[in-house]
C-alpha positions as CSV (number, residue, x, y, z in Angstrom):
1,X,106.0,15.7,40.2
2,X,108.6,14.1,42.9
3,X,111.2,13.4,40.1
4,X,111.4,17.4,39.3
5,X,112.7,18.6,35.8
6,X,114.4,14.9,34.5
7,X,111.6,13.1,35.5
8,X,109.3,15.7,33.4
9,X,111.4,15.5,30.5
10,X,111.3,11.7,30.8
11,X,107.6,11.7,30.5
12,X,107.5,13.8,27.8
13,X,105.6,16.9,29.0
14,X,106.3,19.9,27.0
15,X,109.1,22.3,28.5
16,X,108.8,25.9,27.9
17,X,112.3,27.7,27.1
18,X,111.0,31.5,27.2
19,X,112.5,33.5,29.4
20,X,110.8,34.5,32.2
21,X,108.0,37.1,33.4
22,X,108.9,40.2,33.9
23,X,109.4,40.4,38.0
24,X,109.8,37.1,38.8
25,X,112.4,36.1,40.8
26,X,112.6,32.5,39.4
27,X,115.3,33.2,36.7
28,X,118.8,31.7,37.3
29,X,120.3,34.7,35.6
30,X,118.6,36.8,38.3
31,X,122.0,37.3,40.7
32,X,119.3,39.2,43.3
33,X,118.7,36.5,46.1
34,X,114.9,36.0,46.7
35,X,113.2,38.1,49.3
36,X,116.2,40.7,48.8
37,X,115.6,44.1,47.6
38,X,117.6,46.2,44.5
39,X,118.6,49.5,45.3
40,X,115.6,51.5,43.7
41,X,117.2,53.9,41.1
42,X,116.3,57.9,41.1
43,X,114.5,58.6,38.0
44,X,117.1,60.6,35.9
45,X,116.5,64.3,35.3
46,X,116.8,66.2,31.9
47,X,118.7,69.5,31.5
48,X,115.5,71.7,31.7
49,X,114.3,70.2,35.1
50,X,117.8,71.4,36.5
51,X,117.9,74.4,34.6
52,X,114.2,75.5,36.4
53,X,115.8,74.2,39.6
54,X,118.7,76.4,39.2
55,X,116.8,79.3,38.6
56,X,113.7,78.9,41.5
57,X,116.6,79.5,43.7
58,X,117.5,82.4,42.9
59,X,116.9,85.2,43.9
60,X,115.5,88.9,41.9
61,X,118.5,90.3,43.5
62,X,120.3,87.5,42.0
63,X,119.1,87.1,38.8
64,X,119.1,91.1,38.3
65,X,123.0,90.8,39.2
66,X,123.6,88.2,36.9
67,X,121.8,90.6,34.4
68,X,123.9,93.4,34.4
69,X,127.0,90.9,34.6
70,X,126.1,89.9,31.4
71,X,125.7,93.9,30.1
72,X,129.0,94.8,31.7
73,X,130.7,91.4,30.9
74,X,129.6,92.3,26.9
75,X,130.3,95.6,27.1
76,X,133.6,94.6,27.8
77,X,134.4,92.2,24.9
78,X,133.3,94.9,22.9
79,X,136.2,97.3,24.3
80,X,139.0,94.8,24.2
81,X,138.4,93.8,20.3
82,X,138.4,98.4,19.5
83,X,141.9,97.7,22.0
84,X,143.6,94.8,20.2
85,X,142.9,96.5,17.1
86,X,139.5,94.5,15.7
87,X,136.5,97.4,16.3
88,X,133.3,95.4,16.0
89,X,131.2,98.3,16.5
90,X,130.8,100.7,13.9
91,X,128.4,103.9,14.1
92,X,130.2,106.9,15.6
93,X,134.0,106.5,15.2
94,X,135.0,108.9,17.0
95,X,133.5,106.4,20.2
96,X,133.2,102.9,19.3
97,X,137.2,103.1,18.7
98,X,139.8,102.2,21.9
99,X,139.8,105.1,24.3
100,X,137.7,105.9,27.5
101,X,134.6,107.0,25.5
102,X,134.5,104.0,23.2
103,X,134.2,102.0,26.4
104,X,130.9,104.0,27.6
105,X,130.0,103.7,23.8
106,X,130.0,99.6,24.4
107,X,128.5,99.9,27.5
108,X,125.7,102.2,25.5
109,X,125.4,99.4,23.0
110,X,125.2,96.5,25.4
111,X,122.3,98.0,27.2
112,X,120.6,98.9,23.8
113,X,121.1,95.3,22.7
114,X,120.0,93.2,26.5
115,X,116.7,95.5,26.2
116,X,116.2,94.7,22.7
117,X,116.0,98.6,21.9
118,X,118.0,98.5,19.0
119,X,118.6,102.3,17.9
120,X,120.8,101.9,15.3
121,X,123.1,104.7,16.2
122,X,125.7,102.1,17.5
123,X,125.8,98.7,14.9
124,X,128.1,95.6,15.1
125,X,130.5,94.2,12.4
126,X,132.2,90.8,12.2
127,X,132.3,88.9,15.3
128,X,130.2,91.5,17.0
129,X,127.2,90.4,15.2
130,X,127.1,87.0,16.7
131,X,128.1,88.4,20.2
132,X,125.4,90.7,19.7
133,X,123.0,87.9,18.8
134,X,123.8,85.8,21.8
135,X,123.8,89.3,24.4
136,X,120.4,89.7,23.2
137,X,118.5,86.3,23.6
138,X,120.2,86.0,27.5
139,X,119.4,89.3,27.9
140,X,115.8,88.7,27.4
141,X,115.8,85.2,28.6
142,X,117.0,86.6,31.9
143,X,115.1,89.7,32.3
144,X,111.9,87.9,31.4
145,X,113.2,85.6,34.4
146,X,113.4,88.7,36.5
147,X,110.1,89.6,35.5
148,X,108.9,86.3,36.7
149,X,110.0,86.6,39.8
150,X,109.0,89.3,40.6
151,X,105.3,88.5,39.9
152,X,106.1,85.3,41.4
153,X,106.6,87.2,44.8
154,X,103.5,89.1,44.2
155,X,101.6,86.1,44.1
156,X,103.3,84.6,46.9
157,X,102.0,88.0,49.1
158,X,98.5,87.6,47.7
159,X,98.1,84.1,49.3
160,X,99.7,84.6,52.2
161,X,97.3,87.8,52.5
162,X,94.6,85.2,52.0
163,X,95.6,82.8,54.2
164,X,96.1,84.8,56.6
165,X,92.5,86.2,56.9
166,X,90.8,82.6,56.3
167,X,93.5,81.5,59.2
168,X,91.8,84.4,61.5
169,X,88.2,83.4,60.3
170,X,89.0,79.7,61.2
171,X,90.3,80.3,64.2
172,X,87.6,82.6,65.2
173,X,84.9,80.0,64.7
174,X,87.0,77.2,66.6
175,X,86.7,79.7,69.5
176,X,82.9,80.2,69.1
177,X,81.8,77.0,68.6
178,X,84.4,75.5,71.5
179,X,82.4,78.0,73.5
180,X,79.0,77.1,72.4
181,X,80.2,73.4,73.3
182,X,80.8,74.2,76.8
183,X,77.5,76.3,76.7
184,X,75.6,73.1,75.6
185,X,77.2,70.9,77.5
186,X,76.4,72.9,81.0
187,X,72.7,72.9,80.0
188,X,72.8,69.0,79.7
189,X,74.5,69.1,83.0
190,X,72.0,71.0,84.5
191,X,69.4,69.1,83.7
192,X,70.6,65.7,84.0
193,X,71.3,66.8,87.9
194,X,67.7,68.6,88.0
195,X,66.4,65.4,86.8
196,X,63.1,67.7,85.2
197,X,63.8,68.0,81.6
198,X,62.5,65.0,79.4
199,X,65.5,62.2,79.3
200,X,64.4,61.0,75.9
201,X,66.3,64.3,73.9
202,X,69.1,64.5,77.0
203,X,71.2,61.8,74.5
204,X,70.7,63.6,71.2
205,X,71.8,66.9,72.7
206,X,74.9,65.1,73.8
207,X,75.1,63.2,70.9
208,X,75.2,66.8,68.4
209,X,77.1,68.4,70.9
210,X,79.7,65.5,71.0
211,X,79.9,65.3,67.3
212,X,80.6,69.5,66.9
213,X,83.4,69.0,69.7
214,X,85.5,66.2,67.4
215,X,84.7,68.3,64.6
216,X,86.5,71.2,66.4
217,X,89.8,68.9,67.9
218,X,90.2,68.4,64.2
219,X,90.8,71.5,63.3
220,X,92.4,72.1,66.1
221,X,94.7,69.4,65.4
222,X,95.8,70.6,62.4
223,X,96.6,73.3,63.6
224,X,99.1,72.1,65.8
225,X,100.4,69.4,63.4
226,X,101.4,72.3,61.0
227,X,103.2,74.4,62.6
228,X,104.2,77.2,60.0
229,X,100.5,77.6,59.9
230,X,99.6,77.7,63.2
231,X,98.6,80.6,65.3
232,X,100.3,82.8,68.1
233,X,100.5,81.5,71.3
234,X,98.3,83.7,73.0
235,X,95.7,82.6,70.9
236,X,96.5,78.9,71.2
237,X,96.6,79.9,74.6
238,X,92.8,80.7,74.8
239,X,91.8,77.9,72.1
240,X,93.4,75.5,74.3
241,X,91.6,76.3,77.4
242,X,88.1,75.8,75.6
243,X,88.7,73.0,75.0
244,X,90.1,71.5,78.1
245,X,87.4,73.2,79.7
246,X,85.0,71.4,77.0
247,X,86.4,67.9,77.6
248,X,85.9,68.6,81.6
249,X,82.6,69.6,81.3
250,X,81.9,66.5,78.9
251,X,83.2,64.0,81.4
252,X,81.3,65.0,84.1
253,X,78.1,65.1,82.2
254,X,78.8,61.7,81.0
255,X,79.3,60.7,84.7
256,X,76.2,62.1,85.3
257,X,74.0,61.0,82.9
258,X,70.6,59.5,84.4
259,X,70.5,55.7,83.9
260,X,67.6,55.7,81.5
261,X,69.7,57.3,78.5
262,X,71.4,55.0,76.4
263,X,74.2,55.9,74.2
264,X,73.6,55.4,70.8
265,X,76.3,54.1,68.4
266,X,76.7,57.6,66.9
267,X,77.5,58.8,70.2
268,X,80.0,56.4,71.0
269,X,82.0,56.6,67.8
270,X,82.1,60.2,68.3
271,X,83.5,60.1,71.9
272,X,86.6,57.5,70.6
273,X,87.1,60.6,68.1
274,X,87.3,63.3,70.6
275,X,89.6,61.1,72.7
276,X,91.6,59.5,70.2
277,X,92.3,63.2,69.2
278,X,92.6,64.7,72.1
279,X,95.2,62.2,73.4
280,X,97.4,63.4,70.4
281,X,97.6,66.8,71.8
282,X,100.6,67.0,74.2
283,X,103.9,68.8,74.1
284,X,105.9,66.0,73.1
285,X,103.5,64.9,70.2
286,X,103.5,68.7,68.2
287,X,106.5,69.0,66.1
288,X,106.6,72.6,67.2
289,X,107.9,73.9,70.6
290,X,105.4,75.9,72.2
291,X,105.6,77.7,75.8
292,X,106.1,75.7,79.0
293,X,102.4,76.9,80.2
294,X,101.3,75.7,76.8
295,X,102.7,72.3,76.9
296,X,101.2,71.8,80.7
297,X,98.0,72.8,79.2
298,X,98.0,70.0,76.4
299,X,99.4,67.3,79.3
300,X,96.3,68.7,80.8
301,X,94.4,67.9,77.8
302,X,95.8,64.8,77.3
303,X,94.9,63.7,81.2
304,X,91.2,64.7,80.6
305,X,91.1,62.7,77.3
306,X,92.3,59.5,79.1
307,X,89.6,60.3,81.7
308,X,87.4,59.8,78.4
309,X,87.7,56.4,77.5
């Protein structure tokens, strides 16, 4: 109505005093002006999140460091309670007392207590006990850390093992089929300028040889777009000439074509791929920095994938 909220009142229409949806932006107690955005908060993280943080940063080295740190640090408290006159180690007097053996004697006992050992030879009293308690749990907290790591690492090696032969068996069949491309792709040539082969299978031989080519820059692609992935650059070196050599060949058969094949939709879609890919391939588009014959090379590619469209 024109009159807005008196005139509505005034005719008697019920008026709803709720407050509002959640997310609208039509409350006055909203001090956000409309269209603007709120600062977007970082969801809060708990003291274990940070802990596991903490720790996936460090090292073995690290961690073992910090493990014998705590042994020594121990050991330590140990000695200075048998100095100030409060032993709280019992066993062997003679060594858990305040002189140069009694400190190898703590040492002895901290060692026995972070391995969880426990001989008995060596026993705390008092204070010690709790100290004792508290050695033990880090110690194993921390050592089973160390552990972690360690098989952690192992792991790590395994994949990259892994990767690295699926890498080299990807790689070799971008090579073979880039190869069997330009194979294909001479033979349609040929007899598209012989003009004796039958025309009718001339654009489904182009079509499945098209189609294995954009399946190929794909791979290919990713392979630049991720660099820590990506292979040597002698390889690339090679991979990138089959294909240049590839999309050469496949603009000159297209030019050649006889005028009684038509190019089917298939065939079309296919060719946008191949040079909608291609086109992405140039030494200014790969977040890595490759060698200056490599990045003429992918201009190069880039040229014949214009030539393309």
């Amino acid at each position: 109505m024109r009159g807005g909220i008196a005139q509505w009142r005034e005719a008697g229409f019920p008026i709803e005093t709720g407050s509002a949806p959640s997310g609208s932006n039509l409350t006055a107690s909203d001090p956000t002006p409309r269209g603007s955005s709120r600062p977007v908060r970082a969801p809060r993280r708990d003291l274990s999140e940070i802990a596991l943080d903490l720790v996936d940063r460090l090292s073995a080295g690290r961690l073992f460091a910090i493990w014998l740190a705590l042994i020594l640090g121990c050991a330590l408290l140990y000695w200075f309670a048998a100095l100030f006159g409060r032993p709280v180690l019992t066993g062997d007097t003679t060594s858990a007392g305040a002189y140069v053996s009694g400190f190898w004697t703590a040492v002895y006992f901290s060692f026995v207590t972070a391995t969880s050992v426990g001989y008995g030879d060596v026993l705390p009293v008092g204070a010690g006990r709790i100290l004792a308690v508290g050695e033990a749990a880090s110690g194993l907290l921390i050592f089973g850390l160390l552990i972690a790591k360690f098989v952690s690492y192992r792991q790590d090696l395994l994949v990259r093992q892994i990767h690295s032969v699926t890498l080299e068996e990807r790689l070799d069949r971008v090579q073979t089929n880039l190869h069997l491309v330009v194979s294909e792709l001479l033979g349609i040539g040929a007899v598209c300028t012989d003009g004796r082969g039958p025309t009718a299978q001339i654009g489904l031989r182009l079509e499945s040889t098209t189609l294995v080519l954009a399946a190929e820059l794909r791979a290919i692609h990713r392979l630049l777009y991720e660099p820590q992935q990506g292979p040597e650059d002698p390889l690339l070196d090679s991979i990138l000439a089959n294909l240049f050599s590839a999309l050469s060949t496949l603009r000159e058969v297209l030019n050649e074509l006889p005028p009684g094949v038509a190019r089917s939709a298939t065939l079309e879609n296919a060719l946008k791929t191949v040079a909608t890919l291609a086109q992405e391939i140039c030494a200014d588009c790969v977040p890595r920095v490759y060698a200056p014959d490599l990045s003429v090379l992918m201009d190069h590619i880039q040229q014949a994938a214009r030539a393309l469209t």
